[in-house]
Steps between C-alpha positions, in 0.01 A plus 500: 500500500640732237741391323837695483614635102737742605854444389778740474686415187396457075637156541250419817236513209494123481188193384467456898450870531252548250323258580394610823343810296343207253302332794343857600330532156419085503562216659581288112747734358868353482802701431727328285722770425653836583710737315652842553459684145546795613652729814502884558629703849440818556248597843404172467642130349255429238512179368322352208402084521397315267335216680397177337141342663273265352158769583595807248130573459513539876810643602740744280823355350693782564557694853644798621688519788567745731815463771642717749790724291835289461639881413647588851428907486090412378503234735616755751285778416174254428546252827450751782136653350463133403376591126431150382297404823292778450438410095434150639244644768323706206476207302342267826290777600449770304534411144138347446362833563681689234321617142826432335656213302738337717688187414362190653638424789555150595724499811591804767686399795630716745693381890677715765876364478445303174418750256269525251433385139181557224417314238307566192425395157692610230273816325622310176274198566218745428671657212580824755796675351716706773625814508886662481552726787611735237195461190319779400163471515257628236223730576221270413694275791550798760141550519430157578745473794331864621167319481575211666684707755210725608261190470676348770589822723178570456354188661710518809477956501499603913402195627787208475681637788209444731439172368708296743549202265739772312608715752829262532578717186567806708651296801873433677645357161420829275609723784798285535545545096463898546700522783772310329468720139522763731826421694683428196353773265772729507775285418334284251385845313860602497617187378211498223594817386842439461425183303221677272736814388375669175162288485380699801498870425708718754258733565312191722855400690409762781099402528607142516715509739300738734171316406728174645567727877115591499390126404270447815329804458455449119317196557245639739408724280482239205290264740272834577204339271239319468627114499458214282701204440754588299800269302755722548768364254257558156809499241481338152692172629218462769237422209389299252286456214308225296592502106349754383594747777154583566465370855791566770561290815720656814755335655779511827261607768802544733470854537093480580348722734262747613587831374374807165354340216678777297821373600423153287422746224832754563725208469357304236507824284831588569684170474227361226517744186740701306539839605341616248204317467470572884482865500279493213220317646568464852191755588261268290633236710434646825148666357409089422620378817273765666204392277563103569509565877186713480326263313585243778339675779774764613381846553704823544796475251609811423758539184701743620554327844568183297764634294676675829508146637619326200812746457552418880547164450686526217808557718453169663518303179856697420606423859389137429716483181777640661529271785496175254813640292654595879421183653606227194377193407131598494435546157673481158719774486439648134117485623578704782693763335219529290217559748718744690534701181112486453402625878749716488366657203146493667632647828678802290212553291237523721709691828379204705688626788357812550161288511686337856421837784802353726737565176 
């Protein structure tokens, strides 16, 4: 029988419980020790272990630790569309098939009524360095997250949704999660807003809010395309890098779905580089993407089709942004701000609304 690892609380993260994940990697490993060296809430309680074990050659030293939000408004806003099971599905049954670095997983657990916890090792134990939600990337690391994007969209382009091992992507828990950014999109926009002032130019106040009233019909259109498996939360703090910042790894696959590879690309842009060093090579960064998916067996891109889409979806990754400051407790604040200002920019510069036909 399985054994149970999912515990509700930083200080449930004891020898006994660790050692249960110990005995799935080998039966000789002993835990001697466990100790919390570091703990973060935001959508998520992320805890950092160090755990002491007499098989390091075996089993990583240090773990991270992922917990149902003790931060009552994420907890509320992540519990109903169940965010963590769904990372903790991708991880159990989706993650193997993925051309991306992920970090190694070592535990995902996931029970109707008890929650749901994941457990990985520490990028650090590789020398993996991660992202601030609010770094600017380089060029030089811009195209490699493009790259890696479009080699993955690529190998899942109009087919995932009819594999049924992945259609679960699409299913009741995603509509649940659209229904429910739908419901509260007005007030949550308004509240955003408010909270934003200056860093959000006013010229976008009246899009925003009437993108927010025509929400369902915004994301038909967005979902209009062909589909891929997409990660759907591609910000700076959702990567990481070895030393020498030449290879990137992705991480929080909460968000994961089926859905426009451009819409990876739209919000890692936005949120990922200065505006400045967006608007000046953002086409070159689209042209590559085109080039890497071609190159991986997708026909029919067309640039300016590509760039319509990615100004589309633009207004998501704002909306996203938004929503984080309104809600709380998601995401260090300063970061926030920051982001905001940057997809704002990108939403102003490029008229992204008038790229939505319902607005």
């Amino acid at each position: 029988m399985k054994q149970d690892i999912i515990v509700n609380q930083p200080g449930d993260l004891t020898v006994a419980w660790a050692q249960k994940i110990a005995d799935k990697h080998h039966s000789n490993i002993i835990v001697a020790k466990v100790d919390v060296v570091a703990l973060n809430i935001g959508t998520t309680t992320r805890v950092c272990v160090a755990v002491e074990h007499n098989a390091s050659k075996t089993l990583p030293n240090r773990w991270f630790v992922k917990l149902p939000s003790l931060a009552w408004r994420a907890r509320m806003i992540t519990a109903l569309p169940r965010l963590l099971h769904t990372e903790v599905r991708f991880y159990n049954e989706v993650a193997a098939t993925v051309p991306l670095t992920l970090p190694v997983c070592l535990a995902a657990q996931s029970r109707f009524g008890r929650g749901s916890i994941l457990v990985l090792a520490d990028v650090a134990e590789s020398q993996g360095i991660p992202s601030a939600a609010s770094d600017t990337l380089t060029l030089a690391q811009a195209i490699l997250v493009v790259e890696q994007l479009a080699i993955s969209h690529a190998q899942y382009w109009d087919n995932v949704h009819l594999d049924p091992d992945y259609r679960w992507l699409a299913g009741p828990v995603r509509r649940l999660e659209d229904s429910l950014g739908t419901a509260l999109a007005v007030p949550l926009m308004k509240r955003g807003l408010q909270l934003a002032g200056t860093l959000i130019p006013s010229v976008l106040n009246a899009p925003c809010m009437h993108y927010a009233r025509r929400r369902r019909s915004a994301m038909r259109f967005l979902a209009d395309a062909p589909q891929t498996l997409v990660h759907h939360d591609c910000h700076p703090g959702n990567l990481f890098w070895n030393e020498q910042r030449s290879k990137v790894g992705f991480l929080d696959w909460q968000l994961v779905r089926i859905g426009e590879g451009v819409s990876d690309v739209a919000y890692f842009l936005a949120t990922a580089l200065s505006p400045e060093m967006r608007k000046r090579h953002e086409a070159e960064l689209l042209a590559r993407y085109a080039q890497i998916l071609t190159e991986n067996g997708v026909t029919g891109i067309d640039s300016d089709r590509l760039m319509q889409r990615y100004r589309a979806h633009l207004v998501y990754a704002l909306e996203a942004m938004i929503v984080t400051l309104a809600v709380g407790g998601m995401m260090n604040v300063e970061c926030n701000l920051e982001l905001i200002r940057r997809t704002a920019t990108a939403v102003k510069e490029l008229d992204a609304f008038s790229a939505l036909p319902m607005l």
